[in-house]
C-alpha positions as CSV (number, residue, x, y, z in Angstrom):
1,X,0.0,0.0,0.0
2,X,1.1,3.6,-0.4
3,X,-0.3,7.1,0.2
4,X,-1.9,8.7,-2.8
5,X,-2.4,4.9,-4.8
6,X,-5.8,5.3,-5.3
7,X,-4.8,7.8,-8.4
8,X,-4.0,7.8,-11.2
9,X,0.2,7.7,-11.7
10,X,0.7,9.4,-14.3
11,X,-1.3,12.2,-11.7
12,X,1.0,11.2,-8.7
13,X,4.3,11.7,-11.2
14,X,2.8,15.4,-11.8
15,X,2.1,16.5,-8.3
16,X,5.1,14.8,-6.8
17,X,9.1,15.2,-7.0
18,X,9.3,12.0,-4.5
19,X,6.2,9.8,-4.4
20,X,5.0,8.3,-1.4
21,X,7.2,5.2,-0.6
22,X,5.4,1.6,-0.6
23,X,4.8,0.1,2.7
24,X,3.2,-3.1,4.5
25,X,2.0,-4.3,7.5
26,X,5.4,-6.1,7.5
27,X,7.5,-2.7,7.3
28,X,9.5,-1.7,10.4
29,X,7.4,-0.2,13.1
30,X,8.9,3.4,12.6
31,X,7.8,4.0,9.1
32,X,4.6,2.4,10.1
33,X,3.9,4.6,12.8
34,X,4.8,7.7,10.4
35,X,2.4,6.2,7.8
36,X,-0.8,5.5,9.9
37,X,-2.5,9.1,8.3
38,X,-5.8,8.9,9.0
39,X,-7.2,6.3,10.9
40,X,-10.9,6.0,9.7
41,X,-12.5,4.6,12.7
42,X,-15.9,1.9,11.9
43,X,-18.3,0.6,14.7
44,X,-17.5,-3.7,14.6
45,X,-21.0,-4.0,14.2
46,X,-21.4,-3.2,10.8
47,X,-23.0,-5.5,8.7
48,X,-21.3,-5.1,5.5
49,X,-17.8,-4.0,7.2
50,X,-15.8,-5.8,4.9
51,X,-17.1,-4.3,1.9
52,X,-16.8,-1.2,3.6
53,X,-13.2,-1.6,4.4
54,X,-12.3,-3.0,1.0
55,X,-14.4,0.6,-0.5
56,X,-12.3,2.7,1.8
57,X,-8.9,1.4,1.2
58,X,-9.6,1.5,-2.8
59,X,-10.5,5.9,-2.1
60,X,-6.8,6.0,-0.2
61,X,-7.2,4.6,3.9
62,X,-4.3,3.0,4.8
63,X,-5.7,2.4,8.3
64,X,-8.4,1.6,10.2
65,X,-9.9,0.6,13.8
66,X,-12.7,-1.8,14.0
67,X,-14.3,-0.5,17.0
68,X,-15.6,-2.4,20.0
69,X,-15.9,0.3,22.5
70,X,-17.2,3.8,22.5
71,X,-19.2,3.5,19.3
72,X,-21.2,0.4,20.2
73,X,-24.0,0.2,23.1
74,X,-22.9,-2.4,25.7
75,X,-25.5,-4.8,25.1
76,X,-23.5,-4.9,21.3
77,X,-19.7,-6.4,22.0
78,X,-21.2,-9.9,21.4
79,X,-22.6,-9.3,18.3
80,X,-19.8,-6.8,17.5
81,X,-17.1,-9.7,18.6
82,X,-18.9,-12.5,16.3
83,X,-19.2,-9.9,13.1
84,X,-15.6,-9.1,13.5
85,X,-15.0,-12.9,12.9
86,X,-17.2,-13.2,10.1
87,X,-15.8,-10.0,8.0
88,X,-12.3,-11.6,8.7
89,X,-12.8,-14.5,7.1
90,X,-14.7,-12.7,4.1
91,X,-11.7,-10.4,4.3
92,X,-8.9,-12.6,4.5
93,X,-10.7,-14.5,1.0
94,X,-10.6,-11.2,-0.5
95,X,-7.3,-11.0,0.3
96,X,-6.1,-14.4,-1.3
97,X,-7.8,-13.4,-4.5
98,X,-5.2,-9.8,-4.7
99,X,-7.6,-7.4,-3.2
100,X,-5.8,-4.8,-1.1
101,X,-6.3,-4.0,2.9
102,X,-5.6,-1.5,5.0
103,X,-3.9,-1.6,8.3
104,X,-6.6,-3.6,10.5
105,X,-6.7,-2.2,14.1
106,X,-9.5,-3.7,16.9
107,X,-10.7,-1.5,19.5
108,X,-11.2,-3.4,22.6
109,X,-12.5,-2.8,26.1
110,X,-10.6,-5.2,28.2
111,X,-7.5,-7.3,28.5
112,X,-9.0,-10.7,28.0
113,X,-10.9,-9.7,24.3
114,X,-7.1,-10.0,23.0
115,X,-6.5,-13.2,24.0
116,X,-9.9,-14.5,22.9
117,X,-10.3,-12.4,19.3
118,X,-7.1,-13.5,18.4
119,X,-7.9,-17.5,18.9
120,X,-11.5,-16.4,17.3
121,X,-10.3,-15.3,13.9
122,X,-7.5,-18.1,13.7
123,X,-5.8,-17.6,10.2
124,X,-7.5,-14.8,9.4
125,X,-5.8,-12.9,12.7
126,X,-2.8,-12.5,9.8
127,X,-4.6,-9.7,8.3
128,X,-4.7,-7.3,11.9
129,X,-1.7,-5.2,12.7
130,X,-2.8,-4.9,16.4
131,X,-5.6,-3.7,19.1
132,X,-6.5,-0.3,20.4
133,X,-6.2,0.2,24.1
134,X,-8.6,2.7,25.4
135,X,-8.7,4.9,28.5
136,X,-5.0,3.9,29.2
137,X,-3.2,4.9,32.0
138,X,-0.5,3.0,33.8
139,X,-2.7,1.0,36.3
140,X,-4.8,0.0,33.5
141,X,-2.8,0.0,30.7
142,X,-0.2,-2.7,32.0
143,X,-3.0,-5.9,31.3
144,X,-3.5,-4.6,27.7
145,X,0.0,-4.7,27.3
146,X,0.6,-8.3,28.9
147,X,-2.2,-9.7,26.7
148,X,-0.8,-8.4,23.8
149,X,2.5,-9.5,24.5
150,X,0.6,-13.3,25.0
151,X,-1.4,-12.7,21.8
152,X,1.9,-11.9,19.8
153,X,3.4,-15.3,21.1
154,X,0.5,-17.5,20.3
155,X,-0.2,-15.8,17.1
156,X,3.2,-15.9,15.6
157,X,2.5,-12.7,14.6
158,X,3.7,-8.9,15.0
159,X,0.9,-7.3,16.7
160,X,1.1,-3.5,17.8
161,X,-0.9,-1.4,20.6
162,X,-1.8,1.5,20.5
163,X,-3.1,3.3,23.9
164,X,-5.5,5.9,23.4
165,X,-5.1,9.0,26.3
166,X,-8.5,10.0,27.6
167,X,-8.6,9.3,31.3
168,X,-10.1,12.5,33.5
169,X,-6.1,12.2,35.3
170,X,-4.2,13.7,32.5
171,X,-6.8,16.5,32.4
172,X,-6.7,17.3,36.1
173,X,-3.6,19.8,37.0
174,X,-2.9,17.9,40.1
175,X,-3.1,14.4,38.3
176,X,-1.5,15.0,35.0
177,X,2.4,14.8,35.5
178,X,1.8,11.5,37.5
179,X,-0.4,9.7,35.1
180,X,1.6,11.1,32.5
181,X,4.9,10.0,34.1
182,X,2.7,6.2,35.0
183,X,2.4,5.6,31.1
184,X,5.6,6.9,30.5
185,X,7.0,3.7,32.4
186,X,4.1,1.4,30.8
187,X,4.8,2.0,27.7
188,X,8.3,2.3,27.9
189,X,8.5,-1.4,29.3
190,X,6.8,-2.1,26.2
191,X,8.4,-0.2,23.7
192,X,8.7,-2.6,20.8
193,X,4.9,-3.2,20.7
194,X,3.7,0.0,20.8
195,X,3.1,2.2,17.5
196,X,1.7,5.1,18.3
197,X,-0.4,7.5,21.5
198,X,-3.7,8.6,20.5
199,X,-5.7,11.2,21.8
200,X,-9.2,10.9,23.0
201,X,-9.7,14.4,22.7
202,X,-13.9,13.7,22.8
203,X,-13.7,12.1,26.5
204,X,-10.9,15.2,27.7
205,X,-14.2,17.5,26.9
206,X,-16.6,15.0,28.7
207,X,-14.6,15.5,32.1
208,X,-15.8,19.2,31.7
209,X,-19.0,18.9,30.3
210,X,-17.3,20.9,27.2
211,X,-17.9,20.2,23.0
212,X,-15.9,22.5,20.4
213,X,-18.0,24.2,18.1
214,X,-17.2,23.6,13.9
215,X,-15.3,26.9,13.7
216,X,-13.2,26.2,16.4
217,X,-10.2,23.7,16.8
218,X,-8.7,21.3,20.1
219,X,-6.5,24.3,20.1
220,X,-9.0,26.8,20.9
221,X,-10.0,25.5,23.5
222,X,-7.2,26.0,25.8
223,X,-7.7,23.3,28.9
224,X,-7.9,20.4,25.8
225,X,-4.6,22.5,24.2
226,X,-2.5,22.7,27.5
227,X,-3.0,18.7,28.2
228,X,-1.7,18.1,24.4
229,X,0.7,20.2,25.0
230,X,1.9,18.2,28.2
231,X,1.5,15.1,26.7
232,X,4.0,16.1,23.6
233,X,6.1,17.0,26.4
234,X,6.7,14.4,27.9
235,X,5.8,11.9,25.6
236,X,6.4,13.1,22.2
237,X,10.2,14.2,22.6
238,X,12.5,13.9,19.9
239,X,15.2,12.5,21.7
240,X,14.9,8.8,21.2
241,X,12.7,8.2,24.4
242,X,9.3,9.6,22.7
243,X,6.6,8.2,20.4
244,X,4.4,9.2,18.0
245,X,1.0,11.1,18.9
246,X,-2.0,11.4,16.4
247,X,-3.9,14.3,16.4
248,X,-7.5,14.5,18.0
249,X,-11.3,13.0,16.2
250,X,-12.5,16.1,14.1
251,X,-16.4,15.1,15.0
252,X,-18.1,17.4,11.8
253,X,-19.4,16.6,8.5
254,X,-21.2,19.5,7.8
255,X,-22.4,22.6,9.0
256,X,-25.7,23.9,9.2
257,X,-24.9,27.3,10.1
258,X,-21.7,29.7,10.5
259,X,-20.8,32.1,13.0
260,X,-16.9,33.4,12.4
261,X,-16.0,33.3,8.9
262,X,-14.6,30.6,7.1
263,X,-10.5,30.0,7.9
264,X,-9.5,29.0,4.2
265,X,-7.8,31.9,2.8
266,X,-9.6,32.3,-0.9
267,X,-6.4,33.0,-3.0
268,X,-5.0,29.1,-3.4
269,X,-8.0,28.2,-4.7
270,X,-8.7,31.1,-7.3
271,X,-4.5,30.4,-8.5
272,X,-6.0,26.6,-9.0
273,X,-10.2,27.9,-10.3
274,X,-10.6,25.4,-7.6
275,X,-13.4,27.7,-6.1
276,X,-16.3,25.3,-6.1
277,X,-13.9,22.9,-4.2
278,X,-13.1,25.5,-1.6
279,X,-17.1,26.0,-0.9
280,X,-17.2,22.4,-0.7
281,X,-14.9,22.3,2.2
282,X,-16.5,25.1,3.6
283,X,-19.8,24.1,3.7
284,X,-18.7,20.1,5.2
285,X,-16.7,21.9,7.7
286,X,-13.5,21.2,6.4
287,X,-12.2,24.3,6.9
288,X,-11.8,24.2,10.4
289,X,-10.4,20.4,10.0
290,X,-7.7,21.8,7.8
291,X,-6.8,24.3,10.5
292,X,-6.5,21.6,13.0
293,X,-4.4,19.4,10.9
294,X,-1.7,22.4,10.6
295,X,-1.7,23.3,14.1
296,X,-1.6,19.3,15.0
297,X,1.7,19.0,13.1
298,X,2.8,22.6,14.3
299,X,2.1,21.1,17.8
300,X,4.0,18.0,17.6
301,X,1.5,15.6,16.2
302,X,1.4,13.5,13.1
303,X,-1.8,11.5,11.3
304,X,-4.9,12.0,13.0
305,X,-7.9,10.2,14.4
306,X,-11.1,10.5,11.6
307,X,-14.6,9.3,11.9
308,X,-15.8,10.1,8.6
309,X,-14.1,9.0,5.1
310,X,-14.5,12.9,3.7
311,X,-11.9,13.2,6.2
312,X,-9.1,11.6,5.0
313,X,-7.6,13.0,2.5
314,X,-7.3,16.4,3.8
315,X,-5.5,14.6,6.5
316,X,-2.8,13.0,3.8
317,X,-2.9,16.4,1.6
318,X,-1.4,18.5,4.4
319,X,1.0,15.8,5.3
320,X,2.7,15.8,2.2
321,X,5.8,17.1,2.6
322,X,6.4,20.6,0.4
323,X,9.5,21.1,-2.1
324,X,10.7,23.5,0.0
325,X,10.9,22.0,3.4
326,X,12.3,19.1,1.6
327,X,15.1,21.3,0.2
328,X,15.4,23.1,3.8
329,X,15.4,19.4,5.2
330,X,18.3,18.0,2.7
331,X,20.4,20.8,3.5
332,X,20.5,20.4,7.3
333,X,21.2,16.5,7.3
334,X,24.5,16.7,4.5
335,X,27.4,14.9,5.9
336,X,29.3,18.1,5.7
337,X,27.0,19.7,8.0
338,X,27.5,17.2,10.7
339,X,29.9,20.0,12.7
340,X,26.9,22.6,12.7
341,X,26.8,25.8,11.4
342,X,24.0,28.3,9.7
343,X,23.2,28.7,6.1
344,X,20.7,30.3,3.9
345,X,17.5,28.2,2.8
346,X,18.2,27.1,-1.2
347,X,14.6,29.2,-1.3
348,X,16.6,32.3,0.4
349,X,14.1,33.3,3.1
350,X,14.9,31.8,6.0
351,X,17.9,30.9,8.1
352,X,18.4,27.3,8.7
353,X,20.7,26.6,11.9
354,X,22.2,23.0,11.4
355,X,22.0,21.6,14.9
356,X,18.7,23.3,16.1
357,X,17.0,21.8,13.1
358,X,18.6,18.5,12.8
359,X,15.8,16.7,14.4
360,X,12.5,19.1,12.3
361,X,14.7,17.7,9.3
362,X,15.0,14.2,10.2
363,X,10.9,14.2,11.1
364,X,10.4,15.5,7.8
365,X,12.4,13.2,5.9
366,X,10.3,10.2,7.7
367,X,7.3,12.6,6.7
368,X,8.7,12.9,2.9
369,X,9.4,9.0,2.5
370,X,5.3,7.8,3.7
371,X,3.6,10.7,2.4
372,X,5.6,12.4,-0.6
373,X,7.7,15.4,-1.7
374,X,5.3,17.6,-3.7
375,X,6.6,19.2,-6.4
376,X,8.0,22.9,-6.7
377,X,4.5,24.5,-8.1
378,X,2.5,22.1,-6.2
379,X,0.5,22.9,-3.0
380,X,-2.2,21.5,-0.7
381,X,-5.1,23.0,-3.2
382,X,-4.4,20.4,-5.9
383,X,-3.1,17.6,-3.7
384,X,-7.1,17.9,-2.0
385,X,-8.7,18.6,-5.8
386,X,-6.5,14.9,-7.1
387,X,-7.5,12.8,-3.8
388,X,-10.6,14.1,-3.1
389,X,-13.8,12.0,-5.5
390,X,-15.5,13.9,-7.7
């Protein structure tokens, strides 16, 4: 699978000057964690999930979580559980006969599902990647982590985790730094298996009764922005000792009515007489997801958490990496460089300081070989109008 497949290539070789690399569920966990994008979230339940899933990765998802928690009413994780074996079987027939999958994530509530979902889908368990953990915190999060660590052994198979951060403790100012230093260890001890650190930005609100409006990102609203910012901290550090954090659930689809105006500046679009596309975005509320996406990476945070497929590819357009950050990028990391120094950007508007920077440039470069190097003339208005359906 790749970013940007789903099109055409003699479309990718126009927008591009490096293409998104290929990539599978085999590849090492670094890349992997780089390449997750968006992760289109599905309740288990659904009755035609496999055709869904096969649909979705054919219009560009590279991952997805099958969900057994939030999304589902209690009284559904059976049925949920015995679907999930059903579409797996359909799936891994699908799969046999050259159809292509995403990366196949289950959400689960407790330890013990692991265990038993992985004995459930027997040789079909070789199309899943790994589980979701939610409400994770050290206490908690340990058990996940030890069934996984079973489910690996008995499966013969890499599987990852991937803790989701939503507990009322990291939003309480005399809980966080604890519970944040609690999963620090847990998922330290566990380093190897896990991917990624999601955000349950939707269950940070809950603890204080709070919902962001369409026109207003996680960052506006500044107790949610202060724990992402925490959690980056101590977490996210570029050091060797963090791991990657996906940005929070954008929740809209479309918006019935507008109070600020819209935050996508008009001139990008007229340069591309992408206009109607630009009032498409508007009026679905994409506007404000695009602003989140930006301040996301600005913040620290890469891919992003969707619940709706119009979703994805905004996420993957802005991730793209542009001509001239790759340039910036390439100049930093040249062997030559290694004892430091300043220079002048190739693009000659900005100072790039060799050390400061090393770590932005090696980011990007992970960033450039998952999700692309656009070309020089290129920009984010006609890498949306190319992956976005018609």
């Amino acid at each position: 699978m790749r970013h940007f497949g789903h099109i055409a290539p003699e479309v990718r070789q126009r927008l591009f000057h490096q293409e998104p690399c290929e990539f599978t569920a085999d590849s090492p966990a670094r890349l992997l964690s780089a390449a997750l994008g968006a992760t289109l979230y599905s309740p288990a339940t659904r009755p035609r999930l496999a055709d869904d899933i096969v649909k979705q990765a054919a219009l560009g998802v590279v991952s997805m979580v099958l969900c057994l928690e939030d999304s589902i009413g209690d009284e559904d994780v059976e049925a949920g559980e015995e679907n999930l074996v059903r579409q797996f079987a359909d799936l891994a027939e699908r799969e046999r006969a050259g159809v292509e999958l995403p990366l196949l994530f289950i959400r689960v509530r407790e330890p013990e599902q692991i265990s038993d979902l992985v004995r459930r889908l027997g040789a079909s368990v070789s199309l899943l990647s790994g589980f979701v953990f939610p409400k994770f915190t050290e206490e908690r999060g340990i058990p996940f982590l030890q069934a996984l660590d079973g489910a690996t052994l008995r499966s013969g198979r890499r599987l990852f985790g991937m803790p989701v951060l939503e507990t009322p403790e990291l939003m309480y100012r005399e809980t966080r730094v604890d519970a944040l230093e609690g999963i620090a260890r847990a998922v330290d001890k566990y380093r190897d298996k896990v991917l990624a650190l999601r955000l349950g930005v939707t269950d940070f609100c809950s603890s204080y009764g709070l919902r962001r409006a369409p026109d207003m990102t996680a960052y506006d609203v500044q107790i949610i922005a202060s724990v992402i910012a925490d959690v980056v901290n101590m977490l996210g550090r570029a050091d060797g000792t963090g791991f990657t954090v996906t940005g929070p659930v954008w929740e809209y689809f479309r918006v019935p009515e507008r109070m600020f105006k819209p935050m996508l500046r008009t001139s990008p679009f007229l340069e591309e007489q992408a206009v109607e596309l630009r009032n498409r975005l508007i009026e679905h509320a994409m506007d404000g997801l695009l602003r989140e996406i930006s301040l996301d990476q600005a913040n620290g945070l890469l891919g992003k958490t969707c619940i709706h497929p119009s979703h994805v590819i905004p996420v993957h357009a802005l991730s793209v990496v542009s001509h001239e950050e790759f340039s910036d990028a390439q100049d930093i990391l040249r062997p030559e460089r290694g004892g430091g120094g300043v220079l002048r950007s190739a693009y000659t508007n900005k100072m790039n300081e060799v050390k400061p920077h090393r770590a932005w440039a090696e980011r990007t470069m992970l960033r450039a070989e998952v999700f692309g190097v656009a070309n020089e003339d290129v920009g984010f208005v006609e890498l949306l109008a190319a992956g976005i359906p018609g």
